[in-house]
N, C-alpha and C positions, 0 to 999 in steps of 0.2 A: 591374508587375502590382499591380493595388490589391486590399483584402481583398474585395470585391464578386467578383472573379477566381480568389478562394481559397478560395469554398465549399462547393464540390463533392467529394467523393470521389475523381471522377474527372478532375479539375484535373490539366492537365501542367504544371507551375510550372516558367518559366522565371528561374533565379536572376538572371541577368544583366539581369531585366527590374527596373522600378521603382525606378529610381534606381541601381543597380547594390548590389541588397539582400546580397547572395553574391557576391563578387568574389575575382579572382583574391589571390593571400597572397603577395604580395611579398617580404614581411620574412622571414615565420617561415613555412618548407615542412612544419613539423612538423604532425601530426596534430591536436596541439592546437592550435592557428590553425584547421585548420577545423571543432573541435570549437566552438571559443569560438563562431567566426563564425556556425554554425548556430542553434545553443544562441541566441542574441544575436536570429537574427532571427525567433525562435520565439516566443520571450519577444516582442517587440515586438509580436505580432500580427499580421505581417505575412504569417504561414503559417499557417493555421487548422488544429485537428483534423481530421482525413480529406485533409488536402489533399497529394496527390503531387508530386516533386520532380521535375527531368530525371532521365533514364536515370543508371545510373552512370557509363556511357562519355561523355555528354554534362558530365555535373557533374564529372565529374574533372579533363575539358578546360576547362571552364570557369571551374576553382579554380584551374587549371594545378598540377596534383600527378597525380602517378600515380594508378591502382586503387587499387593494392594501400594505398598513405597512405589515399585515403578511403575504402576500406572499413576500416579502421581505427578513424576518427574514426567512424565508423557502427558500430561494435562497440559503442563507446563511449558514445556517444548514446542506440545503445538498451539498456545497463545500465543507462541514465537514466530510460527510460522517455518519453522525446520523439522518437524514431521509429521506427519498424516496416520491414523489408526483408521485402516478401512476393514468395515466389518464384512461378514459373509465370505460366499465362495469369490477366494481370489485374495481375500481381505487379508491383513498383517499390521505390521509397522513399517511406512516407509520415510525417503528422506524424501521433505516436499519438494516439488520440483519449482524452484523461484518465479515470482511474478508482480508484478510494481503492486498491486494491489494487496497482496500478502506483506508486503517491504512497507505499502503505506501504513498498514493496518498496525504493524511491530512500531513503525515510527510513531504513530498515534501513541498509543500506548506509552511509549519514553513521555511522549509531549504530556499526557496524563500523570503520572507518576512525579514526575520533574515539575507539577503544578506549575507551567508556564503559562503566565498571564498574557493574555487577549494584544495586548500594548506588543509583547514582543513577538505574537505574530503577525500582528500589522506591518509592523518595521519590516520584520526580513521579506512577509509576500511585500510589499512595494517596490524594493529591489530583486527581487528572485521574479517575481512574473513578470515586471517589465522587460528581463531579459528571455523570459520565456516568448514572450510575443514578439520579441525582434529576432530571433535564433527562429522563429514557429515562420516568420517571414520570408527567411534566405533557403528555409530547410522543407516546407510544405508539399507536399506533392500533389496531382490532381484528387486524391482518397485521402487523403488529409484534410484537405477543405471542404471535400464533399462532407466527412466527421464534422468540422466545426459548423458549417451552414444547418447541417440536421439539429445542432444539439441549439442552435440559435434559434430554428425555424418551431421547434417542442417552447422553446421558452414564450416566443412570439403566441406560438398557440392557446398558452394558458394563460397569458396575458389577455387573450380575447374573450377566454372562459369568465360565465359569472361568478365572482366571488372566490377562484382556487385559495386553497388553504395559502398560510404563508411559509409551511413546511415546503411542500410541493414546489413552491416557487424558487425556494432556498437550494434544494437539491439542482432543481434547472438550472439555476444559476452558477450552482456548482459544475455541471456536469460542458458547460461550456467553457470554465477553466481548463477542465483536466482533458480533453479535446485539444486546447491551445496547447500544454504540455506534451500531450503526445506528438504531437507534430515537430518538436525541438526532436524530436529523435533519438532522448535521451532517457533511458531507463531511470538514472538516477532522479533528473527531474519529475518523471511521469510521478515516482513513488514518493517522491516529496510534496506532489504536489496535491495527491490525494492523503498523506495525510492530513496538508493545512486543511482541504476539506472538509474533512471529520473532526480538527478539530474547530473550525469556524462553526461548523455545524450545533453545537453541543452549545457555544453561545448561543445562537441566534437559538436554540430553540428554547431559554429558557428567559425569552425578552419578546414572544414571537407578536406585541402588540407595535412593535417597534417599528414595523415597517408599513407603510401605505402604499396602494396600488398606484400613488405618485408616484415614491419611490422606486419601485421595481418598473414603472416606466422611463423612468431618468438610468437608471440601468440597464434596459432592453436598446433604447438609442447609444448610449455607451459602446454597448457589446457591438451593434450593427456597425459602429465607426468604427473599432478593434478590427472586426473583420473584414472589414473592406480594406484597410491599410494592411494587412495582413496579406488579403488577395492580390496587391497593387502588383507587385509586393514593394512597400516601404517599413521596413524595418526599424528608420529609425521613429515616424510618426506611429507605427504600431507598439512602443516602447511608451512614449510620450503620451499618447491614449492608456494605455495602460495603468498607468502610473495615476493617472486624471482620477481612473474609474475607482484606482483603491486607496486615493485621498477623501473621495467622496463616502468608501464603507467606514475610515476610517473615524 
């Protein structure tokens, strides 16, 4: 099967085609064998986004492993975010079709696994967002800011609410970062930046006494200076702001 064959959505991909891309796992019957083996032909290109796999009755016989191993290795794969099992009429196995959010979500995960301590995400968001916010400066469009003003003007708004949880406020606060990333224009950024998200997130929720409606007000004035030097557009005091705002989390 060449990728000319592997365009479509509605591609039945047969592994056993194109040289034998998916072949049966001689050595190693383990799940990981056909996680690699997947993973490997994904990555090569050779299965495009949207593009469907055999049945699982077919692809199982075809790996020679039982179901139940490759639905396994497909458990697996889609924690990764490189394939989708969708059920019902229409439903298969396909290869995901990429998205910063799926990307952030696989990056979380590394960050989980790799037990990376709070300390080294402070350090790299203090450099990586301040350059988000000067890159979000030179690169914003009018739909761009209209993004970041909305996710500013939600945060302002539960700031005015009695009492909003401090979950709720964490997420706003988050969803103004990833706002300012999108507007770098950068997919890589976007998906970086919502992992740090999730993983800031996972702190703060298990300290959630930590913060005061002080607080999140010295952070609401924060953000509203980010954005305005953002809007100027000054680039380099949107940098400098930035930087402020994540000496102050840290």
């Amino acid at each position: 099967m060449t990728e000319s064959h592997a365009s479509g959505a509605g591609d039945n991909l047969d592994p056993t085609e194109n040289g034998g891309d998916i072949q049966e796992v001689r050595r190693v019957r383990s799940f990981e064998g056909i996680v690699d083996q997947i993973r490997r032909a994904i990555f090569s290109g050779r299965y495009l986004p949207g593009s469907r796999f055999a049945s699982e009755r077919d692809l199982a016989k075809q790996l020679g492993v039982s179901r139940t191993t490759l639905r396994e290795a497909l458990r697996a794969l889609e924690s990764e975010g490189l394939v989708e099992v969708r059920l019902g009429s229409g439903g298969g196995i396909f290869v995901s079709k990429p998205s910063a959010a799926r990307v952030g979500k696989a990056l979380d995960s590394m960050l989980v696994l790799r037990r990376t301590n709070q300390w080294e995400i402070e350090e790299f968001r203090r450099d990586f967002e301040s350059q988000n916010a000067s890159l979000a400066a030179r690169r914003a469009t009018h739909e761009d800011m209209e993004v970041i003003s909305n996710s500013l003007n939600r945060l302002r708004a539960a700031m005015g609410a009695s009492g909003p949880p401090s979950g709720q406020l964490d997420r706003l606060t988050g969803d103004v970062h990833i706002a300012i990333a999108a507007a770098t224009h950068n997919d890589v950024r976007l998906s970086i930046m919502m992992a740090l998200i999730r993983a800031t997130s996972r702190v703060l929720a298990q300290r959630p006494n930590s913060r005061t409606r002080r607080v999140y007000a010295h952070a609401l004035a924060d953000y509203e200076d980010i954005v305005a030097a953002i809007a100027l557009p000054d680039p380099d005091r949107a940098a400098a702001l930035m930087l402020q705002r994540l000496n102050h989390i840290s």
